[in-house]
N, C-alpha and C positions, 0 to 999 in steps of 0.2 A: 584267713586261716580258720582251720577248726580246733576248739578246744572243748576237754571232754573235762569236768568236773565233776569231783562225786565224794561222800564224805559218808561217814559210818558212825555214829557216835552213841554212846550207850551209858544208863544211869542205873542207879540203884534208888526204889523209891520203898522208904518205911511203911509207907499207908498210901490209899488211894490219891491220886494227886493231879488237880485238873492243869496242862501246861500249854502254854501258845508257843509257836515257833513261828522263825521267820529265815525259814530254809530252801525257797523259789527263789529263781532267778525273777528279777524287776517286770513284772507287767509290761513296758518301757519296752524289753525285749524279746517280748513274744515273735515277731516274726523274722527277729535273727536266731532261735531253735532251729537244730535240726535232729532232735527227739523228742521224746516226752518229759514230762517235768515233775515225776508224779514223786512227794513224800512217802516212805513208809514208815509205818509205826509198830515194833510187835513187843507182844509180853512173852519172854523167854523162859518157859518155864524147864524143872528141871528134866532130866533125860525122861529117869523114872517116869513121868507123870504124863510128856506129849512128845513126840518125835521132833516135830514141825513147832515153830514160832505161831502164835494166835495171832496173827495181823487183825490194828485196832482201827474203829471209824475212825474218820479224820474229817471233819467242814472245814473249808476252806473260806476265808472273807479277804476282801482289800481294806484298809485299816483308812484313818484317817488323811494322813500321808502316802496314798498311791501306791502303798506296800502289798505284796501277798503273802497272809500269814494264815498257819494250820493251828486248829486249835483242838483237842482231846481232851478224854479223861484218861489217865492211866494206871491200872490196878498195881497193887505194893508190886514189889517185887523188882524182878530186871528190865527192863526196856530199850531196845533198838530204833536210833532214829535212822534212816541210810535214803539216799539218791545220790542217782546220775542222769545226766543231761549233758550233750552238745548243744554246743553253739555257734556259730559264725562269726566271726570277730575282725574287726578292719585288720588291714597286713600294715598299718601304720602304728607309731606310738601315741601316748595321748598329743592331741592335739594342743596349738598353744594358743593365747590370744593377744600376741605382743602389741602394742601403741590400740590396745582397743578401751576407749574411754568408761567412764562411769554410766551406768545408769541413771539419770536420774529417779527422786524418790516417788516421784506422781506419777512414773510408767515404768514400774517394778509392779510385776501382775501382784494382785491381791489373795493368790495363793504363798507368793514366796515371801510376801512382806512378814509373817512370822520367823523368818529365817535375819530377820535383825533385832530381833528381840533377845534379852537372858532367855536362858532354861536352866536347866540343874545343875550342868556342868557348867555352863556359860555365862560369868557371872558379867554382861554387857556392861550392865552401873555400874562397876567398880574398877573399869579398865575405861573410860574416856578420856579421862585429861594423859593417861600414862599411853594410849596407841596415839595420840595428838602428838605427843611429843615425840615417839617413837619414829612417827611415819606421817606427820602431815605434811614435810616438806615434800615428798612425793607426786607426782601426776594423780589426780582423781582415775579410779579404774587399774586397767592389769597393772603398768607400775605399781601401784600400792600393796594388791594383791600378793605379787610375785615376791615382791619386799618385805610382808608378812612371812610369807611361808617362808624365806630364805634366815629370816630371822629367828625363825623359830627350830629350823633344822639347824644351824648353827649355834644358839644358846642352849638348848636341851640336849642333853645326853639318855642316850638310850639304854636301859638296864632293864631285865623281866625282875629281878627283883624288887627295883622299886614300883612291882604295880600293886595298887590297893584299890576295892571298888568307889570308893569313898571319895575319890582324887578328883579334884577344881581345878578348872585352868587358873585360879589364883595360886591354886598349891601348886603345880607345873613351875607358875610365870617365878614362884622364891624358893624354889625347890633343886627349878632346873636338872629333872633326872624324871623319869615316865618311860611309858611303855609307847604303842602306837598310838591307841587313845589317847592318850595325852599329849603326846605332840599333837594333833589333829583339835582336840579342846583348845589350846592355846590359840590355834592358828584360827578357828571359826572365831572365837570371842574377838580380837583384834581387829578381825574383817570386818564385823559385823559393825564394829565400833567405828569404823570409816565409809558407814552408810553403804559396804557392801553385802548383800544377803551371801548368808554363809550355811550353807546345813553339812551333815556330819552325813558317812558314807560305809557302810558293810560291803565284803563280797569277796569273790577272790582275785589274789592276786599272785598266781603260780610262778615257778620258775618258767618264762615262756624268754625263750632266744638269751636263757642270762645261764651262767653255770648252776648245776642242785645247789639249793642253800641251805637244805635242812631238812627237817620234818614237815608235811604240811600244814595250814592252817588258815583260818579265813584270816582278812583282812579290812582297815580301817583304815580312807584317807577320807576327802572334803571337798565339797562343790560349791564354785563360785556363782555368782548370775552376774553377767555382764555381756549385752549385746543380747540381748531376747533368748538366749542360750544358756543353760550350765556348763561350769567345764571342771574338768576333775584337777584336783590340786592335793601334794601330798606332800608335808613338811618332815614328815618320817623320813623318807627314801630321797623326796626334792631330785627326781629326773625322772623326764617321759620312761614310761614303763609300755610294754604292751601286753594285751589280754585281760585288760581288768573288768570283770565279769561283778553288773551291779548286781546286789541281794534287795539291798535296803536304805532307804534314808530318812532324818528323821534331825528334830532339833539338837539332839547330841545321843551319845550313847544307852542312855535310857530309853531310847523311842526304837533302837534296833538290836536288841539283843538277842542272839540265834534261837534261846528258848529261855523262855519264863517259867516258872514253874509256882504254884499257887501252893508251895508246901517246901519240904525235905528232898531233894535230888543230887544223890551222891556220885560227879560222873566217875565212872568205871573204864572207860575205853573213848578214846577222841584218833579220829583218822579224818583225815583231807588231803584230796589231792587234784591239783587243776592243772594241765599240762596242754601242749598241743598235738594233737596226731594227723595224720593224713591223709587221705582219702579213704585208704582201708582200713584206719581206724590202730593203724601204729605210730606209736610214740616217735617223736621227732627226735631225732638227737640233741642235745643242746651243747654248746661251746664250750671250749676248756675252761675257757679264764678271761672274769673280767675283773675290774676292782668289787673289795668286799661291799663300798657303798650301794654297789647295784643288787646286793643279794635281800630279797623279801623276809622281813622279822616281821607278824602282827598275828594276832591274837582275838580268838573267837570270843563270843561273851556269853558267859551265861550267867540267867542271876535268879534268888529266890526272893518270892513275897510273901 
């Protein structure tokens, strides 16, 4: 299938303000495009003063974690971040990996072994003896896995009010109420705790073959390692989904947020939209009615420093 993505999103900056984005599609999927992929950046100035947006440079780098992020400076004022991109997408949903064993720890490559460690959100040391008791009677591997995430989609409840940037998967695990982030925080920390590498996930995830559910907006699930492979796992939603268009990964939320901003960025205008279209580049129709569980709730991130 083809799905076209494209998002518009716009700030208000008091003074000049250097900001990183992480608004590409995954490196990873370079050669499932079937367009370009190119950020734009413009300073919107008023009518009065310039007809046309000043489109700003932009350098591009891969970050640590195999990301591709844009990085500028951008003068006070208004600013427009906006792309689109096709892509090629399997006609299946996410795939599963039922009865497929543990890794063990001595051939888990030495890039994802950071991905069982704590980070910010993931507080690892403080959840061992509590995912032991939770889930060690389980099979090593996807059983455990699957047993996590099902655990955590059923003890969390989902609310945008309860989102704060602040929030630990300790505050989730006694809180039990979060946004997509936080179910997703929960779910890597207990993984991770059961010796499976766990990293956290951006990107989109459209109405594709489910009824409109909303507004659009990016999305956060989580990838396991298991079998020389990742596989996507989502305690939010907890059912194969199709179309999910990676941006970003990273040890939790802090390592992918759509834009950073090194000051003051007041957003002004947020637009996404990830759908499927055709050959000729029209919108697929999508189905009347499924249940409300299958409909897409998650949330872009943005954050200042």
């Amino acid at each position: 299938m083809l799905i076209k993505s494209e998002f518009d999103i716009q700030f208000h900056l008091p003074a000049e303000t250097p900001v990183i984005a992480l608004l590409h599609a995954h490196p990873s999927l370079d050669e499932q495009l079937r367009s370009s992929d190119v950020l734009k950046v413009e300073h919107i100035l008023p009518a009065a003063e310039r007809e046309n947006p000043l489109q700003l440079a932009v350098e591009e780098y891969i970050d640590s974690f195999g990301n591709r992020c844009s990085r500028f400076v951008a003068p006070a004022g208004a600013i427009r971040l906006s792309g689109v991109h096709i892509i090629s997408a399997p006609e299946t949903p996410d795939p599963q990996g039922v009865g497929i064993g543990a890794t063990p720890i001595q051939d888990v490559p030495a890039e994802a072994l950071q991905y069982l460690l704590a980070s910010r959100y993931c507080q690892v040391d403080q959840f061992g003896g509590i995912a032991q008791d939770l889930f060690g009677f389980y099979a090593p591997g996807w059983e455990t896995a699957a047993a996590i995430r099902d655990w955590v989609h059923e003890k969390v409840a989902f609310n945008y009010m309860a989102a704060r940037s602040t929030k630990t998967a300790m505050d989730v695990f006694t809180e039990r109420i979060g946004v997509c982030r936080d179910f997703q925080h929960l779910a890597v920390t207990l993984t991770r705790c059961m010796n499976i590498p766990a990293r956290y996930v951006t990107g989109y995830l459209g109405d594709i073959r489910v009824p409109a559910g909303g507004a659009g907006d990016f999305s956060a699930w989580y990838q396991v390692y298991l079998d020389g492979r990742w596989w996507d796992m989502d305690a939010r939603h907890n059912e194969p989904r199709y179309g999910r268009i990676l941006m970003a990964v990273g040890r939790d939320a802090a390592d992918v947020a759509i834009t950073t901003s090194f000051g003051v960025a007041n957003l002004t205008h947020f637009f996404v939209e990830s759908k499927e279209i055709d050959a000729d580049g029209n919108p697929v129709p999508l189905p009347a009615k499924v249940p409300l569980a299958a409909f897409p709730e998650a949330e872009g991130e943005v954050q200042e420093r």
